[in-house]
C-alpha positions in Angstrom: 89.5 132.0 89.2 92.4 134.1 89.9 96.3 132.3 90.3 95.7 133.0 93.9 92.8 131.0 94.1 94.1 128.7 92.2 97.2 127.9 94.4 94.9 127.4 97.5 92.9 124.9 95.4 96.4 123.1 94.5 98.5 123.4 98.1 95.0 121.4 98.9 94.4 118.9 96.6 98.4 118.3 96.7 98.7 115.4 99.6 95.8 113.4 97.8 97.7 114.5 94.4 101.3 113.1 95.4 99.8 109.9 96.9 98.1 109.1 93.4 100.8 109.9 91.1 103.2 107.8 93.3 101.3 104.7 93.5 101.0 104.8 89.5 104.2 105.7 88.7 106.5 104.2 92.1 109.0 106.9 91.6 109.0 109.8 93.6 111.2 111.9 91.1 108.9 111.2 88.6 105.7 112.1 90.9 107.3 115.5 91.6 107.5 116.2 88.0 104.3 115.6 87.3 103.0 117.9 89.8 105.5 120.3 89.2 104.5 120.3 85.0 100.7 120.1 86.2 100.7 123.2 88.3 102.5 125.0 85.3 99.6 123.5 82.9 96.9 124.2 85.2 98.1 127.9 85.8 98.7 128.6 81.8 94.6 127.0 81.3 93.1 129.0 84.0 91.1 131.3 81.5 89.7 127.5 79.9 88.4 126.7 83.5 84.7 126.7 83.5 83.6 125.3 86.7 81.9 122.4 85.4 83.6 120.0 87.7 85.4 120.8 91.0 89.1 122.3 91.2 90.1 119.0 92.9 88.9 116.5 89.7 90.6 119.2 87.1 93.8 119.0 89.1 93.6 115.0 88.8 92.5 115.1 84.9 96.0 117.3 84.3 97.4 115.3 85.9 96.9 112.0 85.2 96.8 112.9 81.2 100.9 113.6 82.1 101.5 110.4 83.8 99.6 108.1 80.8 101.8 109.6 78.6 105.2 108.5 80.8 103.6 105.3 81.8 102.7 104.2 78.1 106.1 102.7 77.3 106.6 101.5 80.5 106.0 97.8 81.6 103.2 96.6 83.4 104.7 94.8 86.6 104.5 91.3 86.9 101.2 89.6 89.6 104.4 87.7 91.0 106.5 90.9 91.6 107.2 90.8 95.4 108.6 87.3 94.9 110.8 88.5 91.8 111.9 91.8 94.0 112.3 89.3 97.4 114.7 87.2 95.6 116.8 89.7 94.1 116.6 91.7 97.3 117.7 88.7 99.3 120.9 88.2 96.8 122.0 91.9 97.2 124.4 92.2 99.9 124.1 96.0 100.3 120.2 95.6 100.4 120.0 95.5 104.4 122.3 97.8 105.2 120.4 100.5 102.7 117.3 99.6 105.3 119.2 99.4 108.6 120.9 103.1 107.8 116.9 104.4 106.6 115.8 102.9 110.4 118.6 104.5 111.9 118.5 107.8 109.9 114.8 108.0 109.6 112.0 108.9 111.8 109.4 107.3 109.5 111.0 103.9 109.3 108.9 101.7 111.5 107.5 98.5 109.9 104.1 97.6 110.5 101.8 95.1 109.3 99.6 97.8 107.5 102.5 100.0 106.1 103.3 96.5 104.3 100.4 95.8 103.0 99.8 99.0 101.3 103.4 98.7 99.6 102.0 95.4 98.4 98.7 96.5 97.0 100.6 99.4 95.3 102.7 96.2 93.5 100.0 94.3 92.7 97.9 97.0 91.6 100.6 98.1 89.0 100.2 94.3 87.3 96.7 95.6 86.0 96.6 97.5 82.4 96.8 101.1 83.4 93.2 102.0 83.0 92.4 99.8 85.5 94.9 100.4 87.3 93.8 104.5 87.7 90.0 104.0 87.7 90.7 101.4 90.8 92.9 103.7 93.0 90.6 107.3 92.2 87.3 105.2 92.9 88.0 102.7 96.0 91.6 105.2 97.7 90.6 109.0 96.7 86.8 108.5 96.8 86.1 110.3 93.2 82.7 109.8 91.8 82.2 107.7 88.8 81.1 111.0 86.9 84.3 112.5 88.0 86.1 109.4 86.9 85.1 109.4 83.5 86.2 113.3 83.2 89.6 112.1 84.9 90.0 109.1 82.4 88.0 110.8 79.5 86.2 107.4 78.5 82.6 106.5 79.2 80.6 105.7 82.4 80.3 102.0 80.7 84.3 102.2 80.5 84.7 103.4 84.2 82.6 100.4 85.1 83.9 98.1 82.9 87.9 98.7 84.2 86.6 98.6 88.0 84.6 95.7 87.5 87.9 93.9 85.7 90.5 95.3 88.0 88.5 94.6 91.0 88.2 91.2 89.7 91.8 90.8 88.9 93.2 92.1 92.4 90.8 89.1 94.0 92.2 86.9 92.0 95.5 87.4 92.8 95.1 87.8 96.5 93.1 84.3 96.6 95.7 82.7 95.3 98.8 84.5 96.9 98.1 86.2 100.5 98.8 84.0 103.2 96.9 86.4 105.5 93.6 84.9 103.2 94.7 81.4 102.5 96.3 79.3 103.7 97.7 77.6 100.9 98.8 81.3 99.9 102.1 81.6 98.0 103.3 85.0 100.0 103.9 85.7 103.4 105.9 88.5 103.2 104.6 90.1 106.2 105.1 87.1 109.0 109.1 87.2 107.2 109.3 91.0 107.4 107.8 91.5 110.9 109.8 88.6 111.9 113.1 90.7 110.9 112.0 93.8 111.7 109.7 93.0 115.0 111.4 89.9 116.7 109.9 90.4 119.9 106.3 90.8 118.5 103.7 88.1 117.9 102.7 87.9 114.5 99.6 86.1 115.1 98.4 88.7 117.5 99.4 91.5 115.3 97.8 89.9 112.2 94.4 89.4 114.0 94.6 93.4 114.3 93.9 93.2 110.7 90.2 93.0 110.0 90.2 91.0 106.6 92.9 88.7 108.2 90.6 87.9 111.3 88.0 87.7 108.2 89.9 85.3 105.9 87.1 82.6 105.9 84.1 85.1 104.9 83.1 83.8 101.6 82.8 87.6 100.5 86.3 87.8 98.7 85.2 91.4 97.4 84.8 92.6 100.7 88.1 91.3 102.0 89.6 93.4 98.9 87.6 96.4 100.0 89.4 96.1 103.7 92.5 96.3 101.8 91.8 99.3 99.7 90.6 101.2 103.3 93.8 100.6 104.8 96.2 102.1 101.7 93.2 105.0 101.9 94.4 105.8 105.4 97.7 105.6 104.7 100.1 108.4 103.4 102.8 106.8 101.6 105.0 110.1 102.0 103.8 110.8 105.7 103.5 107.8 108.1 105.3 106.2 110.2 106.7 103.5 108.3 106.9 106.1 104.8 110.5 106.3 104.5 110.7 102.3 104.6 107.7 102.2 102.1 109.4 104.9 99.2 112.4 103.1 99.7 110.7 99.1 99.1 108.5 100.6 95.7 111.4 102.1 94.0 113.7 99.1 94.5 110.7 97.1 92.8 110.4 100.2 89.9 114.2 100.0 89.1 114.1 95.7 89.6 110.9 95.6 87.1 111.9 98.1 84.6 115.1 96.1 84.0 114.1 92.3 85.2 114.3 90.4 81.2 111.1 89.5 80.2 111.8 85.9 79.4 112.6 85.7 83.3 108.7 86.2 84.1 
């Protein structure tokens, strides 16, 4: 495969790429080092390339062996982290003006039900162990294989299984006993608050029932209520949609609260 080649495979793969390493890492500076330092890893290992998997799952496998390595020290983010980032929000006095100038600056700064529940199932999904974490997002958002999975991860098939089976699991579990959308003894509803600041002329009961696993809350299939989740983020580009600038903007607040919130506050 010549550099040529190479770079169409990469300008390619690169929206799915950037996606990915965001919602693992919730910073874009550190997402456009990684694809910056996997490009230049990629290019120098073109002569070990042997065609055994695709381009696409190669690209991935550099890539996420960079971001393990700056995620290992890191901490894993609290199940409870939108109420930990809503209070401290809400005691910031320059946190609303930071959003109105992005609305007012911003063409991609419309919030919407969907765009929030995305942001929200990026949080969540960074409470998991980071295994989990990865396998969840490549299997059920980027629509990798299992095969291609355990290539990406470099563990077993069993292992693959085992972390989606867990993190699957997990994210149920903390949706049951959280989203308001699901339950109605839920301990979050961010997104009535949110659309109620943002949207004050809309209904929120009208755009909730817009949501399939909200007008599905009572289907005793909790797994499949998770799976409507995991399609909307899959249709969503969290650096191009119309609510994106809002949505980079929420997840690095949340990085910076988490990576300095004490842990005896958890």
């Amino acid at each position: 495969m010549t550099i040529t080649q190479f770079t169409h495979e990469f300008e390619a793969a690169m929206p799915q790429l950037k996606s990915y390493l965001f919602r693992i890492t919730a910073s874009i500076e550190d997402t456009e080092d990684i694809v910056q330092d996997t490009f230049i890893k990629a290019s120098l290992k073109l002569d070990s390339f042997r065609g055994e998997s695709t381009v696409k799952t190669w690209i991935f496998t550099i890539a996420s062996n960079i971001a393990k390595d700056n995620l290992r020290a890191k901490k894993r983010w609290p199940e409870e982290v939108t109420d930990i980032c809503r209070e401290k929000a809400l005691a910031n006095p320059n946190y609303f003006p930071e959003i109105a100038a992005i609305r007012q600056n911003s063409l991609q700064a419309e919030f919407e039900i969907k765009e929030h529940i995305t942001f929200c199932l990026t949080c969540i999904a960074k409470s998991l162990p980071l295994e989990q974490q990865i396998c969840l997002l490549l299997k059920e958002v980027y629509e990798f294989k299992v095969a291609e999975i355990v290539e990406i991860v470099q563990t077993t098939e069993a292992m693959v299984k085992y972390y989606l089976h867990t993190g699957r699991s997990k994210m149920v579990h903390i949706y049951e006993g959280r989203c308001a959308l699901i339950n109605k003894e839920g301990t979050c509803h961010q997104c009535s608050e949110l659309n109620g600041i943002f949207n004050p002329k809309q209904d929120f009961e009208v755009e909730k029932n817009k949501i399939e696993f909200a007008k599905r809350a009572n289907d005793p299939n909790r797994e499949a209520l998770l799976d409507l989740r995991l399609q909307i983020m899959k249709e969503i580009d969290p650096f191009n949609s119309r609510g994106s600038a809002l949505q980079l903007h929420h997840i690095q607040h949340n990085r910076k609260l988490i990576e300095n919130f004490p842990e005896k506050e958890r």
